[in-house]
Residue frames as qw, qx, qy, qz and C-alpha x, y, z in Angstrom:
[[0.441, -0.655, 0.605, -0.099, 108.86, 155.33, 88.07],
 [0.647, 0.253, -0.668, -0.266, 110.83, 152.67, 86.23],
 [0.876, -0.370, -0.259, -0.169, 110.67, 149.07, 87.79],
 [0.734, 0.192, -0.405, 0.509, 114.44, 149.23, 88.78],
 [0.042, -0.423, 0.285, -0.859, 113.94, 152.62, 90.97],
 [0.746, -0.428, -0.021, -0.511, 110.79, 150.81, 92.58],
 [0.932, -0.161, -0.257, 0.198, 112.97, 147.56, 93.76],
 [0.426, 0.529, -0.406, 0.612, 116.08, 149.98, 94.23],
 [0.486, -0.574, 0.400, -0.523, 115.04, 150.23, 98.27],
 [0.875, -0.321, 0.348, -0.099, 115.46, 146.14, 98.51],
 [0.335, -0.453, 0.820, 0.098, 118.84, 143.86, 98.41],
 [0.459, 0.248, -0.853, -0.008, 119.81, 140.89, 95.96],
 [0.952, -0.303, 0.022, 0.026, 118.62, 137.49, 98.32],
 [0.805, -0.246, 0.030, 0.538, 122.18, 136.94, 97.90],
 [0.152, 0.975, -0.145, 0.073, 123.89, 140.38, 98.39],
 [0.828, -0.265, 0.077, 0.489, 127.72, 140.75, 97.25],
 [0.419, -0.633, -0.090, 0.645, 130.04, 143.19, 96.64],
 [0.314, 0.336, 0.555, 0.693, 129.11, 144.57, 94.07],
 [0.209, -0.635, -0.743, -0.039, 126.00, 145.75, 95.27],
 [0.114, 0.492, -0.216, 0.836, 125.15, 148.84, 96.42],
 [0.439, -0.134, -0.782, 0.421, 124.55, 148.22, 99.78],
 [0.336, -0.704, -0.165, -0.604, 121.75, 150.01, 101.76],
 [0.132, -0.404, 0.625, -0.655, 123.24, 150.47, 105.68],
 [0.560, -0.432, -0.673, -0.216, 121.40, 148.55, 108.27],
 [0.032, 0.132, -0.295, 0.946, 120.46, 151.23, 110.37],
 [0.349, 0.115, 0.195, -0.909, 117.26, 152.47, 112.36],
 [0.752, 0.240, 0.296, -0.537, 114.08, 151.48, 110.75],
 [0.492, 0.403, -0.757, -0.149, 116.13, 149.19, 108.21],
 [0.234, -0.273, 0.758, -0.544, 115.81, 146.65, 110.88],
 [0.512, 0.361, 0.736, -0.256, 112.41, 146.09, 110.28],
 [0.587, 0.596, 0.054, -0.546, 111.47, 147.25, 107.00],
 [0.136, 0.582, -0.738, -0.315, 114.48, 145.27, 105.20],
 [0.737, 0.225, 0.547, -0.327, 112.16, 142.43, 103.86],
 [0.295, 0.337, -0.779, -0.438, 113.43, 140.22, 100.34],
 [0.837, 0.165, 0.430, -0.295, 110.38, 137.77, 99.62],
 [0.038, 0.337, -0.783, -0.521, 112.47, 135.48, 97.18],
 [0.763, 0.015, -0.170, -0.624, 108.80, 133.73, 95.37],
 [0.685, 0.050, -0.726, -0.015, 109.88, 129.78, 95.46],
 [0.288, 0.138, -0.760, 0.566, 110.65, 129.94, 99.06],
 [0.271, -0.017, 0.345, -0.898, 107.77, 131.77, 99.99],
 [0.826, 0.024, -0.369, -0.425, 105.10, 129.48, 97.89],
 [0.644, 0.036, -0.764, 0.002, 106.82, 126.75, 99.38],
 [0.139, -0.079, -0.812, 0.561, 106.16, 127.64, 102.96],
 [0.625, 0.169, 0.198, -0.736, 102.45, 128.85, 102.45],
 [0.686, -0.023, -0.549, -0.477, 101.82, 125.35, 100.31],
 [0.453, 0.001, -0.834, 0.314, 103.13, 123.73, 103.93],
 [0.175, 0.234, 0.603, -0.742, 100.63, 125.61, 106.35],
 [0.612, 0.104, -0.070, -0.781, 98.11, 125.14, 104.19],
 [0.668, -0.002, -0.734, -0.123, 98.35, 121.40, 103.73],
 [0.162, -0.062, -0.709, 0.683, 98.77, 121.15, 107.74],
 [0.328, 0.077, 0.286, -0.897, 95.69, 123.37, 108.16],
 [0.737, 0.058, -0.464, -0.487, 93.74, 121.23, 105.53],
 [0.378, 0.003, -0.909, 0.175, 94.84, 118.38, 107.67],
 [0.158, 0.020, -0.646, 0.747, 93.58, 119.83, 110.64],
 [0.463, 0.087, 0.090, -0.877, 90.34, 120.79, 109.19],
 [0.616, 0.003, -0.762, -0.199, 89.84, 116.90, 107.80],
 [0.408, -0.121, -0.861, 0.278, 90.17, 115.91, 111.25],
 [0.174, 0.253, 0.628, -0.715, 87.44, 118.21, 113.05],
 [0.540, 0.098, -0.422, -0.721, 85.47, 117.97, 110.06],
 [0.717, -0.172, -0.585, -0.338, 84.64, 114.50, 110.91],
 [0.669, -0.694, -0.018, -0.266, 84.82, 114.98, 114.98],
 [0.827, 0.295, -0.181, 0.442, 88.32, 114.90, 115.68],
 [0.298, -0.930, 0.119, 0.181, 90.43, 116.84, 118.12],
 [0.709, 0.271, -0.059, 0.648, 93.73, 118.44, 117.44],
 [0.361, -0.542, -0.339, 0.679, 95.45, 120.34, 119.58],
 [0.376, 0.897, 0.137, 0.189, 95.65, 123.97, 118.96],
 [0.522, -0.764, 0.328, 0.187, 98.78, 124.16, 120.56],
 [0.762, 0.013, 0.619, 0.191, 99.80, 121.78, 118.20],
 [0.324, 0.791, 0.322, 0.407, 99.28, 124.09, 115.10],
 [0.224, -0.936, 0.188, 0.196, 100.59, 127.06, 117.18],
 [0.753, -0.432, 0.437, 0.236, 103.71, 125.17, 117.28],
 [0.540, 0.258, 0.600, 0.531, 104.35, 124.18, 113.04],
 [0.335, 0.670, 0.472, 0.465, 102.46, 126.80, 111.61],
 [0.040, -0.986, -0.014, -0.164, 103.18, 130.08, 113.55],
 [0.326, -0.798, 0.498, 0.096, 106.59, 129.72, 115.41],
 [0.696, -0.277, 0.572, 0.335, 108.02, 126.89, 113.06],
 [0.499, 0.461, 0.441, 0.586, 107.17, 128.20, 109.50],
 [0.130, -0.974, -0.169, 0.069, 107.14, 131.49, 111.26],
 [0.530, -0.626, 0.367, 0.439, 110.56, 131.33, 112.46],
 [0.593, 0.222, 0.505, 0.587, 111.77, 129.85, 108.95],
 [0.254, 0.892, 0.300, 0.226, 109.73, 132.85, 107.43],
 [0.202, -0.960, 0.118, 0.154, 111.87, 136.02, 109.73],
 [0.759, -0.352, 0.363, 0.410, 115.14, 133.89, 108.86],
 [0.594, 0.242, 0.598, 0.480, 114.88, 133.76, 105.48],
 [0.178, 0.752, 0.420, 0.476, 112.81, 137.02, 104.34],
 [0.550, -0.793, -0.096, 0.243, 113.72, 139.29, 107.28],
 [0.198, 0.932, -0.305, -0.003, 116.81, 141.54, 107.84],
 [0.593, -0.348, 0.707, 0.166, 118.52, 138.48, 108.55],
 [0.766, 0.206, 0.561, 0.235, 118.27, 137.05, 105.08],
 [0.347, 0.937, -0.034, 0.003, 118.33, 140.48, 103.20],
 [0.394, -0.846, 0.334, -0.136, 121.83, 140.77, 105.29],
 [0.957, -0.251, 0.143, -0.002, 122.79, 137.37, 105.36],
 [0.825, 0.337, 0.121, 0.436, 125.69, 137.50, 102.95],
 [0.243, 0.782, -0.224, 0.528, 126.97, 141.11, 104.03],
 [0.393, -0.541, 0.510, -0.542, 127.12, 140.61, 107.94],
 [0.476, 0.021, -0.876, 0.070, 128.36, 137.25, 109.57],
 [0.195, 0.016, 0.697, -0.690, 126.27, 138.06, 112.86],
 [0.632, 0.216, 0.061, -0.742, 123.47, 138.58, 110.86],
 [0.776, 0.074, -0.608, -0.153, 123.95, 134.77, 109.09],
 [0.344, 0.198, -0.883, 0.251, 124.69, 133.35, 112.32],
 [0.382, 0.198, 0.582, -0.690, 121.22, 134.10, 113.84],
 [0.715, 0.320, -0.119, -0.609, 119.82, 132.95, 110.47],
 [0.503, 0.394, -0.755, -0.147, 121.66, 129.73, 111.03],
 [0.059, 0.115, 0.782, -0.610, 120.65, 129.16, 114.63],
 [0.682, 0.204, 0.226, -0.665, 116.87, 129.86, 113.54],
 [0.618, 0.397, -0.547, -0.402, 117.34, 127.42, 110.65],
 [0.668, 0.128, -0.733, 0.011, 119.00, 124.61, 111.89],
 [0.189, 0.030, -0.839, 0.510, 118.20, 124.66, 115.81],
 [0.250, 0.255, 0.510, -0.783, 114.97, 126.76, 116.57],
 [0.537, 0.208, -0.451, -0.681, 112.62, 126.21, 113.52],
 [0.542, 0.183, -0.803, -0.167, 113.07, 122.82, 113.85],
 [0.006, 0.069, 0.776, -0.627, 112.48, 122.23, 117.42],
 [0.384, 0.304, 0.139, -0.860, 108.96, 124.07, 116.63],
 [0.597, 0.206, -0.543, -0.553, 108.43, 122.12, 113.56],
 [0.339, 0.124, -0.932, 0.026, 108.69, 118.86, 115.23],
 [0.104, -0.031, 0.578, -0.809, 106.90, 120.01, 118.19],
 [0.309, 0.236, -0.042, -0.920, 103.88, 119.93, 115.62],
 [0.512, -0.113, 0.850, 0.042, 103.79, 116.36, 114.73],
 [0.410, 0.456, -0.520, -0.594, 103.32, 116.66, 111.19],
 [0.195, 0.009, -0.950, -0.242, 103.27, 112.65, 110.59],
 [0.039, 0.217, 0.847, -0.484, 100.82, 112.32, 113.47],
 [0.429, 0.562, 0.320, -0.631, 98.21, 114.67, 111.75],
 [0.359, 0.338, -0.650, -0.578, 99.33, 112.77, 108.50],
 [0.221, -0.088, -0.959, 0.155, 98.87, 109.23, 109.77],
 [0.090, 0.345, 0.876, -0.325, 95.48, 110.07, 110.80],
 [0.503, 0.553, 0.161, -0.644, 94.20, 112.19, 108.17],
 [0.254, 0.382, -0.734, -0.500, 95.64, 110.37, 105.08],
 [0.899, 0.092, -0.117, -0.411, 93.37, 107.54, 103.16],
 [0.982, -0.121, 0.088, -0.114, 94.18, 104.09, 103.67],
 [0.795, 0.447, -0.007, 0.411, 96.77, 103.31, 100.88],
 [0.426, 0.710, -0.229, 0.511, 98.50, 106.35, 101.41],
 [0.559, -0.726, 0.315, -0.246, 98.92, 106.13, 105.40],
 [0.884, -0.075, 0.289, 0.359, 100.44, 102.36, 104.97],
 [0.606, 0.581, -0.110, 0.532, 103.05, 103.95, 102.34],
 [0.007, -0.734, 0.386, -0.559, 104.02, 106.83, 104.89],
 [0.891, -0.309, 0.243, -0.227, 103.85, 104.02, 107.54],
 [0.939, 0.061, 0.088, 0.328, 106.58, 101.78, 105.52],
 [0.400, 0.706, -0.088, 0.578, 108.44, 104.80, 104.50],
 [0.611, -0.726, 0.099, -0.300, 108.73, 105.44, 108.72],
 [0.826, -0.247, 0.501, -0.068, 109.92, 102.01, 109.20],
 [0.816, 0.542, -0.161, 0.122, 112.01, 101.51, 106.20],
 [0.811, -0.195, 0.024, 0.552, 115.63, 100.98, 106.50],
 [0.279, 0.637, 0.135, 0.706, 116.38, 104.24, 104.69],
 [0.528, -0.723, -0.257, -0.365, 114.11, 105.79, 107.73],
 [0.831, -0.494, -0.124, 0.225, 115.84, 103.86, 110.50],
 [0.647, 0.257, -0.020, 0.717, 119.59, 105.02, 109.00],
 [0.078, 0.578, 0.083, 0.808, 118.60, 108.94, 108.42],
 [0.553, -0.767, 0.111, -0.307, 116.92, 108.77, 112.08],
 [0.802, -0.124, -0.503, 0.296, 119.35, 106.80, 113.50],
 [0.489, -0.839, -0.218, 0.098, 120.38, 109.06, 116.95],
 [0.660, -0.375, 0.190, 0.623, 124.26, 108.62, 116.85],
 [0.473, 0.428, 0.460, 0.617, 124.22, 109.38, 113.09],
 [0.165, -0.879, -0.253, -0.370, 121.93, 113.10, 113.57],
 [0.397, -0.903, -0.096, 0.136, 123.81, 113.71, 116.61],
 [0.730, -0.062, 0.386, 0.561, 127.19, 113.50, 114.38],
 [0.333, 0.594, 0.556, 0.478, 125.75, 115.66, 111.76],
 [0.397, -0.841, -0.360, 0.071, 124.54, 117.97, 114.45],
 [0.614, -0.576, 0.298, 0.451, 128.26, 118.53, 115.79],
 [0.635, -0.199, 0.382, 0.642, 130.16, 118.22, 112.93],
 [0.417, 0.699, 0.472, 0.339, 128.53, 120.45, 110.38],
 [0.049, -0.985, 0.071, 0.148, 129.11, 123.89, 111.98],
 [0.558, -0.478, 0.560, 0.382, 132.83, 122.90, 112.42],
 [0.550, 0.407, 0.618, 0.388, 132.96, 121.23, 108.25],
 [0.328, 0.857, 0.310, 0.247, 130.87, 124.70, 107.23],
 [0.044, 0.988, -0.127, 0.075, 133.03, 127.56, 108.90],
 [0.593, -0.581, 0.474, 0.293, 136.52, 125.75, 109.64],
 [0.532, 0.195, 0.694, 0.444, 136.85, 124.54, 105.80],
 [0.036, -0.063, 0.469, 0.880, 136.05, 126.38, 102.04],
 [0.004, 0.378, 0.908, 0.181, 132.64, 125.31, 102.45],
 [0.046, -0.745, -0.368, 0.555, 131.19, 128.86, 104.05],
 [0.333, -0.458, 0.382, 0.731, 133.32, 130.31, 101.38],
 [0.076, 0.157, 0.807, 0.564, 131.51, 128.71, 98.81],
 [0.004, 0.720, 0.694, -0.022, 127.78, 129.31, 99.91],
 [0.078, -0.739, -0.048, 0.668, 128.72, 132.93, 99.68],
 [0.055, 0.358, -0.438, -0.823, 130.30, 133.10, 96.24],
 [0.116, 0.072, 0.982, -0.133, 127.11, 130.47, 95.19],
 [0.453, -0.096, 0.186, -0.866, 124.13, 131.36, 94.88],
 [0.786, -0.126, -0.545, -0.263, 122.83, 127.41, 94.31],
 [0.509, -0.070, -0.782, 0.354, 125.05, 126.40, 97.69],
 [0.277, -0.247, 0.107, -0.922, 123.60, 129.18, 99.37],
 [0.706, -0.172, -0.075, -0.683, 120.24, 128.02, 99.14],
 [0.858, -0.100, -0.503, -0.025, 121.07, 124.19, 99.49],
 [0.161, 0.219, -0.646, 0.713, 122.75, 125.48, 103.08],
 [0.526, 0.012, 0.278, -0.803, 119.44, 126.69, 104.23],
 [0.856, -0.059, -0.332, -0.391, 117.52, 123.65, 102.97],
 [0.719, 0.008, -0.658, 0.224, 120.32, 120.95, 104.28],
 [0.050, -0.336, 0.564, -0.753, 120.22, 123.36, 108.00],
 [0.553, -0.186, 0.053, -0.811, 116.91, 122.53, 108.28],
 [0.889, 0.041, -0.404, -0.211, 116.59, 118.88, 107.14],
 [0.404, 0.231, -0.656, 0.595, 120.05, 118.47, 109.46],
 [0.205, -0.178, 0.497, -0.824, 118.23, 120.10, 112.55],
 [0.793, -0.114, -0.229, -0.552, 114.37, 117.98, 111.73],
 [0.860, 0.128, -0.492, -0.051, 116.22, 114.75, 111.57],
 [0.253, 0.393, -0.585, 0.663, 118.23, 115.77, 114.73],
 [0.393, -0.194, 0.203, -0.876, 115.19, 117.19, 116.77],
 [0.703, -0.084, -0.306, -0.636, 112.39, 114.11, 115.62],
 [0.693, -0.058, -0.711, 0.101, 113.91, 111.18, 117.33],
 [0.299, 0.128, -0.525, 0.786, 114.72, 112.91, 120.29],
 [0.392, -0.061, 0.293, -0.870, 111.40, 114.82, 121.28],
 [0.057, -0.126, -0.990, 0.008, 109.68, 111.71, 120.15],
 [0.475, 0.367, 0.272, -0.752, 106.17, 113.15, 119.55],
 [0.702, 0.359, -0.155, -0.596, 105.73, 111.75, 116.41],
 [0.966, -0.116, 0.231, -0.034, 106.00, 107.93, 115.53],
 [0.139, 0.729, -0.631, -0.227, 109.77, 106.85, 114.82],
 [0.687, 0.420, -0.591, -0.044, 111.62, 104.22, 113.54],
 [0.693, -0.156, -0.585, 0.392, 113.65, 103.56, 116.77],
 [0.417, -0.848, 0.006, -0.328, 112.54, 105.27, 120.47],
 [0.382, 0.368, -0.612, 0.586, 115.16, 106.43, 122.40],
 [0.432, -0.623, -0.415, 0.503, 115.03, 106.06, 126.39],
 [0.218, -0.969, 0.072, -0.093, 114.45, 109.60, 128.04],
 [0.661, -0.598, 0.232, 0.390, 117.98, 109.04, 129.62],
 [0.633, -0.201, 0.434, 0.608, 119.53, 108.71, 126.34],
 [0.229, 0.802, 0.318, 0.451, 118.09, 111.78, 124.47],
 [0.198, -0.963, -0.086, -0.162, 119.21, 113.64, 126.98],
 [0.688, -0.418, 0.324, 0.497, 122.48, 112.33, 127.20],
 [0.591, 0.356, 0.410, 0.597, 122.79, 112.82, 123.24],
 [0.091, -0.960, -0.093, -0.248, 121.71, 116.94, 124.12],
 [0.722, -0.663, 0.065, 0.186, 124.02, 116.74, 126.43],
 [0.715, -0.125, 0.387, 0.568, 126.90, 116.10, 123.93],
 [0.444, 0.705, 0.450, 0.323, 125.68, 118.65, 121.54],
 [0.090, -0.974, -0.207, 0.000, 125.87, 121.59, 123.60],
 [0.540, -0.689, 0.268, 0.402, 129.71, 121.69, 124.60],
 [0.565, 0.146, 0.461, 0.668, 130.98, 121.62, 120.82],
 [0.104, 0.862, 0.394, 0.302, 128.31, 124.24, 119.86],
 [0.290, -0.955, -0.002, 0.064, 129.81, 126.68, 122.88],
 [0.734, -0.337, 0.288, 0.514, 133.32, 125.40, 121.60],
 [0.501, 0.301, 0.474, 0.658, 133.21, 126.45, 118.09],
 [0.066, 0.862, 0.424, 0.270, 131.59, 129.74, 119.17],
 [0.563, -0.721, 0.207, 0.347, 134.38, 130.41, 121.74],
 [0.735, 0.136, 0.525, 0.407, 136.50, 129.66, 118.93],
 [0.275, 0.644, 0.420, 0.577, 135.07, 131.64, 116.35],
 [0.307, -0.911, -0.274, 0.019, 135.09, 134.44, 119.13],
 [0.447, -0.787, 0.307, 0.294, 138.82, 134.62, 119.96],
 [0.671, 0.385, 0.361, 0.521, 139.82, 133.92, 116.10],
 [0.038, -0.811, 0.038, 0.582, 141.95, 137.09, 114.97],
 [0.090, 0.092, -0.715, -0.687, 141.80, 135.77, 111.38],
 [0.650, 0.275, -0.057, -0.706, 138.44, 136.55, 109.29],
 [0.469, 0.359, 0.807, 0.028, 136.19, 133.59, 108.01],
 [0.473, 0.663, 0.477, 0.332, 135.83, 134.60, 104.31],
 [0.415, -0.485, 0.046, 0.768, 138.23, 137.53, 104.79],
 [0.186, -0.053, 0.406, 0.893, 138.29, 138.68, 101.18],
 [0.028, -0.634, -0.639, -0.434, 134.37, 138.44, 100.91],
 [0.223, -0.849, -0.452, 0.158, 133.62, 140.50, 103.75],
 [0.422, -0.444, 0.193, 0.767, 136.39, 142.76, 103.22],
 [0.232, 0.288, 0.555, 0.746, 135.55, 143.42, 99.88],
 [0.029, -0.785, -0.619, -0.012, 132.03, 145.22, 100.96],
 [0.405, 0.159, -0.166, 0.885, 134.27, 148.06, 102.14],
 [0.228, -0.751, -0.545, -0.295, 131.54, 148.97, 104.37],
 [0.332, 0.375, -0.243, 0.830, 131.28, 152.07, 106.63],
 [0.641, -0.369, 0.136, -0.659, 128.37, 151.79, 108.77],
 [0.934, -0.322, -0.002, -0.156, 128.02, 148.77, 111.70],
 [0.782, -0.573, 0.204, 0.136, 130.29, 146.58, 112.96],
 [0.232, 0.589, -0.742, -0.222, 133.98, 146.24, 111.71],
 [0.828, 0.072, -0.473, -0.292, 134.26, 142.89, 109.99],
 [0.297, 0.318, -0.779, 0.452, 136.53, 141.79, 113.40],
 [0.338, -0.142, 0.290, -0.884, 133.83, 142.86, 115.27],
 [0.794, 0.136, -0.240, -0.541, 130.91, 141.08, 113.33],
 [0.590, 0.288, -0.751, 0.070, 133.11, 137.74, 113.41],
 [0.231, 0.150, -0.721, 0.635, 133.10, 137.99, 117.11],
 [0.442, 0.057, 0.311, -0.840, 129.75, 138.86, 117.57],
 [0.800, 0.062, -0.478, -0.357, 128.49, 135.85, 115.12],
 [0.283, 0.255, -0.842, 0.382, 130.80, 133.78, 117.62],
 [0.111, 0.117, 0.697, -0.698, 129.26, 134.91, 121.00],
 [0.671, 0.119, 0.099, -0.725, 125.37, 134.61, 119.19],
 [0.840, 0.025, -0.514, -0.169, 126.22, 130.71, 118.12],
 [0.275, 0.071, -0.800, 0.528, 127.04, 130.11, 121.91],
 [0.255, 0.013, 0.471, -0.844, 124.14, 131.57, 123.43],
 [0.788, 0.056, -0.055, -0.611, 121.53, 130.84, 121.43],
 [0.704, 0.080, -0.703, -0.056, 122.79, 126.68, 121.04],
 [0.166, -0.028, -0.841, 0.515, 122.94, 126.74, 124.94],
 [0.384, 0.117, 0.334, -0.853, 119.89, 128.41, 125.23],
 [0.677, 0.036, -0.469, -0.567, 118.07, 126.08, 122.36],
 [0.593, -0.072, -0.794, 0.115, 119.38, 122.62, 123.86],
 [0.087, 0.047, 0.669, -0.736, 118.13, 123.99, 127.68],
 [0.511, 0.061, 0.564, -0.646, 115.17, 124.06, 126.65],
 [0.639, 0.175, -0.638, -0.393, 114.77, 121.07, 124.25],
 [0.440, -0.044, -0.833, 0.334, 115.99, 119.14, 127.48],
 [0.178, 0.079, 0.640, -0.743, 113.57, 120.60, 129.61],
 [0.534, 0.227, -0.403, -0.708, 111.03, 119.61, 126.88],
 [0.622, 0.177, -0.757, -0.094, 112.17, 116.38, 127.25],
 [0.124, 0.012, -0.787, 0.604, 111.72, 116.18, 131.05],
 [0.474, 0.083, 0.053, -0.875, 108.18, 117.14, 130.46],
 [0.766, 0.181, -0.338, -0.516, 107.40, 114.60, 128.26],
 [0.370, 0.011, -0.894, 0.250, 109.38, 111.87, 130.63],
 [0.233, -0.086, 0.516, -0.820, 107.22, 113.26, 133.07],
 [0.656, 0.245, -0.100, -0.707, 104.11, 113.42, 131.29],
 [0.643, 0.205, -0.667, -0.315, 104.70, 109.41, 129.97],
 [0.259, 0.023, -0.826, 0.500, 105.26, 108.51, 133.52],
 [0.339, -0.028, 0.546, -0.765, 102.01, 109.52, 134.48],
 [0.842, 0.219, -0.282, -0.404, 99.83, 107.85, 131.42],
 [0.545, 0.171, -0.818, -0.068, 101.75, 104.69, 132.25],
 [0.073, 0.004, 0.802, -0.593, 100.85, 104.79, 136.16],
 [0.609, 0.158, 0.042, -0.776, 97.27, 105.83, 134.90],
 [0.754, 0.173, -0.446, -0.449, 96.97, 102.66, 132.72],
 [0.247, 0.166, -0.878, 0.374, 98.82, 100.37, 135.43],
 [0.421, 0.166, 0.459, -0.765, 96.00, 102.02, 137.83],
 [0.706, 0.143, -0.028, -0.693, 93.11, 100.80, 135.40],
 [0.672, 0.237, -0.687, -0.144, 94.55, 97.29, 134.84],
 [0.159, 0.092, -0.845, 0.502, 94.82, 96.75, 138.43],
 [0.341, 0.144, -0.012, -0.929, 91.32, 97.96, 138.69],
 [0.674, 0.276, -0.556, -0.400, 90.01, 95.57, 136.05],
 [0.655, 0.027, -0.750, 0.093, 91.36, 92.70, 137.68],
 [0.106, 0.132, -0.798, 0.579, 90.20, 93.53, 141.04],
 [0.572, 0.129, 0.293, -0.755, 86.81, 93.53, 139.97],
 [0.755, 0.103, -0.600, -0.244, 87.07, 90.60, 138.00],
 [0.220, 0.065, -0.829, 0.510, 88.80, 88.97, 141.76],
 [0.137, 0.106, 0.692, -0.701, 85.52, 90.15, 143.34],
 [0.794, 0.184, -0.148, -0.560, 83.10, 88.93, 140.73],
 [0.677, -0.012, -0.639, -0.364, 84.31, 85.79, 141.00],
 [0.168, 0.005, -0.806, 0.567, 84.54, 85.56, 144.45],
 [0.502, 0.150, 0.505, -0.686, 80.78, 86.21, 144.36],
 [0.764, 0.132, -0.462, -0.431, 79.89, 83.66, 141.91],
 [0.537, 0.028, -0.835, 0.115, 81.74, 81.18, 144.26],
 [0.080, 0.045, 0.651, -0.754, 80.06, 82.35, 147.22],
 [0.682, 0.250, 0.036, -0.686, 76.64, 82.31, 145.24],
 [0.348, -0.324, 0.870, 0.130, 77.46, 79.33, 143.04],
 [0.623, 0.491, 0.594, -0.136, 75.47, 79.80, 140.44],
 [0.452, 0.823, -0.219, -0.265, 77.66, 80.70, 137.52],
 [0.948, 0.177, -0.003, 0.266, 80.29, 78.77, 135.79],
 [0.406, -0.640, 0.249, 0.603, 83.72, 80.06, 135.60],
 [0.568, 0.363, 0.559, 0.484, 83.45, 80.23, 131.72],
 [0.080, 0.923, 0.328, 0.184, 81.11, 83.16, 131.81],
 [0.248, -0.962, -0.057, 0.094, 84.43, 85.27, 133.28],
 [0.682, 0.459, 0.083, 0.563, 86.52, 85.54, 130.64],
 [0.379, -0.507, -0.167, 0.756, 88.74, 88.72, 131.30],
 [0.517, 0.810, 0.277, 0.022, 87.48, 91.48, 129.29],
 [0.814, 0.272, 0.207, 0.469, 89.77, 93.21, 127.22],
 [0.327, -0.489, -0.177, 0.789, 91.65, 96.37, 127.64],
 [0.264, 0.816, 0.384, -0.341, 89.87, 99.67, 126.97],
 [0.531, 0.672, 0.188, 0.481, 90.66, 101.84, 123.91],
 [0.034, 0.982, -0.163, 0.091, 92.12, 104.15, 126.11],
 [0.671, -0.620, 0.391, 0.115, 94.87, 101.92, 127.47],
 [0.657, 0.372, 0.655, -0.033, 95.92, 101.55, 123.77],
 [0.309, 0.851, -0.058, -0.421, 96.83, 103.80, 120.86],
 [0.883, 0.330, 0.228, 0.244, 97.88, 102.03, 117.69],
 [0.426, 0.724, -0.042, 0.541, 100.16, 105.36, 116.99],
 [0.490, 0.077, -0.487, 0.719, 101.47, 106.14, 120.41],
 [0.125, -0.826, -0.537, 0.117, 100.03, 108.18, 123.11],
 [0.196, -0.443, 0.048, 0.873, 102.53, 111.07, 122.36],
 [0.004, 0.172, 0.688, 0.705, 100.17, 111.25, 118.74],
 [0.220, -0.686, -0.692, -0.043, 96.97, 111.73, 120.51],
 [0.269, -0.539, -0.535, 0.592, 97.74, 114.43, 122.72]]
């Protein structure tokens, strides 16, 4: 069997009309799997560095969640994985429904997942000295402060879909294969840089109030269901001549597909940002109780320091020197935040 008859059952990564197109039918679904090698090395060298992290830190008596690892390494380089190597990526370039669930995993759900995982937080406390202070200034650099900056991400957020399918720019990643890929890399980095200030798990540059992350969700969600409403009731094709050109005879007509990519980047962006913002009501929650907790132990503290010295002056045999206040415990405390511990 030559080597061309053994590959002849999988798709181009970027499939175009030329191609001879295998249907996506029946058991296609799931078997229709294109491991392109760079992409794949590069997301097994990232769960393994994570895992190595994770094993540094119970190697020397350390907790990390496992929730925490669930999060990055199964549903956030998972997700990336079904986008990209899945019948969504096999697909991506013949069916717009099928890229528009591989653009929503990319640049809204992946990311959520990835952040969720606090990558810095299990850097910053497994990295040696030297190299923690670098990823520490590199945090807190101006560069840092810009690329997180809320308004800026939540601009990016918004205006890309609009930029990619209202303009030549969809057009291009299709006839491409370099914009292609740099779509899928810049969905991702767009959606991280969106996601990291906002869920605030790992240390940032600048911390938003709870109110105003959830105002900035807030704004996200009504453009996301606009341009899908949009792209729904459009009765001119996005990339007309590419998809046309497939001259396909199985699945949706290309009117169809258009309309169905529409109504799957409305649902799934209302459905991502519902529950980012209920994410976020957790974790207001959740900060509101560690702060009563530590209020509770400082009040504590100083009422037993009020009733030690009210029995030295009732005994009178101690100075007031000896009752220095003592200093606040290591739990009340967390050089890296308490959202980095948990």
């Amino acid at each position: 069997m030559s080597v061309g008859a053994l590959l002849s059952g999988f798709l181009p990564f970027h499939a175009d009309p030329g191609d001879d197109i295998i249907p996506l039918e029946g058991w296609r679904y799931l078997s229709a799997w294109t491991f392109e090698p760079l992409p794949l090395v590069m997301l097994v060298l990232t769960v393994a560095v994570y895992l190595y992290g994770v094993h540094v830190l119970r190697k020397r008596g350390d907790k990390w969640p496992v929730l925490r690892t669930i999060y990055f390494c199964v549903l956030g380089v998972g997700t990336l994985a079904i986008a990209l190597f899945s019948f969504l990526g096999t697909y991506d370039t013949v069916l717009f429904w099928s890229h528009m669930i591989q653009h929503m995993l990319l640049n809204m759900i992946a990311p959520v997942f990835l952040v969720a995982g606090a990558p810095m937080t299990l850097a910053l406390r497994t990295l040696p000295k030297a190299p923690r202070k670098w990823l520490l200034t590199v945090l807190h650099s101006l560069p840092a402060k810009i690329a997180l900056f809320p308004p800026l991400t939540t601009f990016l957020m918004i205006a890309s879909p609009f930029a990619l399918y209202l303009t030549g720019w969809y057009n291009l990643t299709l006839n491409n294969d370099f914009a292609h890929d740099t779509l899928h890399i810049y969905m991702v980095v767009v959606g991280c840089l969106f996601f990291f200030p906002l869920l605030g798990v790992d240390p940032v540059p600048i911390r938003m109030p709870y109110p105003i992350r959830i105002l900035l969700f807030l704004l996200t969600m009504p453009f996301h269901a606009f341009l899908g409403v949009t792209i729904m009731g459009s009765t001119r094709l996005i990339a007309e001549d590419w998809y046309v050109a497939f001259e396909r005879s199985w699945g949706l007509s290309p009117l169809e597909d258009q309309t169905w990519a529409g109504g799957l980047m409305w649902a799934t962006g209302d459905i991502t940002m519902f529950f980012a913002m209920f994410t976020i009501f957790l974790q207001w929650i959740q900060d509101s109780k560690r702060e009563a907790k530590r209020i509770d132990r400082k009040l504590d503290r100083e009422d037993a320091l009020a009733a030690k010295r009210a029995a030295v002056v009732a005994h009178g045999d101690v100075g007031y020197d000896s009752l220095e206040q003592a200093p606040p415990s290591s739990t009340d405390t967390d050089p890296l935040g308490d959202e980095e511990v948990q």
